[in-house]
N, C-alpha and C positions, 0 to 999 in steps of 0.2 A: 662304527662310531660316526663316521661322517656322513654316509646316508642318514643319521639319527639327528643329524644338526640340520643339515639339509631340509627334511622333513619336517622339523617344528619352524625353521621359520618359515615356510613355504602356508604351515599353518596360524602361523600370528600375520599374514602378506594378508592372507585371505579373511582371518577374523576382523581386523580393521578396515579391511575393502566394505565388507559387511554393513560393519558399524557407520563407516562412513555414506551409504546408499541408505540407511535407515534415518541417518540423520537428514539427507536433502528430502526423503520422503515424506517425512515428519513436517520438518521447516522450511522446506524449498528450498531454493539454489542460492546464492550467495550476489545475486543481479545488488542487491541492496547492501551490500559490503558485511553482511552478517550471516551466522548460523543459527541463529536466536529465535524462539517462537516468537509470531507475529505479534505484533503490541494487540494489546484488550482493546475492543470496538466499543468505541464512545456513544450510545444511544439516545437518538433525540426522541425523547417524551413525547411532542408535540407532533403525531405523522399524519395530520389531516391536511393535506394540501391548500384548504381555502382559506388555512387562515395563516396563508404565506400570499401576500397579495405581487413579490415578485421575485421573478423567478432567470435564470442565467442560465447560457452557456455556455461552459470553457472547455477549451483544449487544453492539453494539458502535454507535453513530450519529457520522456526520463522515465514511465513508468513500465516495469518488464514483468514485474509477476504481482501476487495478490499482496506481498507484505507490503508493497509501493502502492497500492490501491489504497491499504488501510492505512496508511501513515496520510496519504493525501484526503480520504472522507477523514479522519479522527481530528484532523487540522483543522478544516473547514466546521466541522460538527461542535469542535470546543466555542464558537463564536456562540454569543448570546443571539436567539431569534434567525439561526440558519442551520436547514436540513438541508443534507449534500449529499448525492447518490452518486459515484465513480463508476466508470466503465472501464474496463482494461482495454476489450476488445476493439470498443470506440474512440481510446485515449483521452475521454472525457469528463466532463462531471456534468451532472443538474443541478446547479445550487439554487435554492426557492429560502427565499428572505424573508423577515417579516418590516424589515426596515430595506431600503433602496441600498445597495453595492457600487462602492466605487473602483473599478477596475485596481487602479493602484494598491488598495491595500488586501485585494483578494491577492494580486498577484504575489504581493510580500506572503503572506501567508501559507501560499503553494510555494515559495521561494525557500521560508524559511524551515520547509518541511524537507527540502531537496530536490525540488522538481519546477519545472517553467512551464507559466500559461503563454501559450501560443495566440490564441485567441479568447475574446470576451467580448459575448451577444447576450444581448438584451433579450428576452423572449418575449 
């Protein structure tokens, strides 16, 4: 009887180890305080670059995996007149404007998504 109790949780230890590896697999790791599929990618209509007449560089620090990618373009991408491309690997973004950017309120915006611009250049 007690090898019998023994053995089932040893097999509920291991059903939720499971479970648990399928879920970071699925939605990634928790770097973003969550287990949650990644929020819906916001798509800018407009991806012809000329008729963004300017264009940015920011740094960007606080971002560790792809859901922190997508919270920082979906941010940037909701503004009216600006496609934002994120780089994890480079910790950055390309923002291309149709109207001029002023550092302070791009930064609110990366701010108020949960992450800080380091730097903002002009390209």
């Amino acid at each position: 009887m007690g090898t019998l109790i023994v053995v089932l949780i040893l097999i509920a230890v291991l059903v939720f180890a499971v479970l648990s590896v399928i879920r970071r697999v699925k939605y990634g790791s928790s770097c973003c305080g969550t287990h949650d599929a990644a929020p819906s990618k916001i798509k800018v209509r407009d991806k012809n670059a000329s008729h963004y007449q300017y264009a940015y560089n920011i740094s960007i620090d606080g971002m560790h995996c792809s859901h922190c990618v997508r919270r920082v373009e979906n941010a940037l991408n909701l503004q009216d007149g600006v496609w934002a491309k994120v780089s994890l690997e480079k910790k950055s973004a390309l923002v291309r404007s149709k109207c001029p950017l002023e550092e302070k309120a791009v930064s609110k915006i990366v701010s108020d998504a949960g992450y800080t611009v380091t730097r903002f250049e002009k390209i």
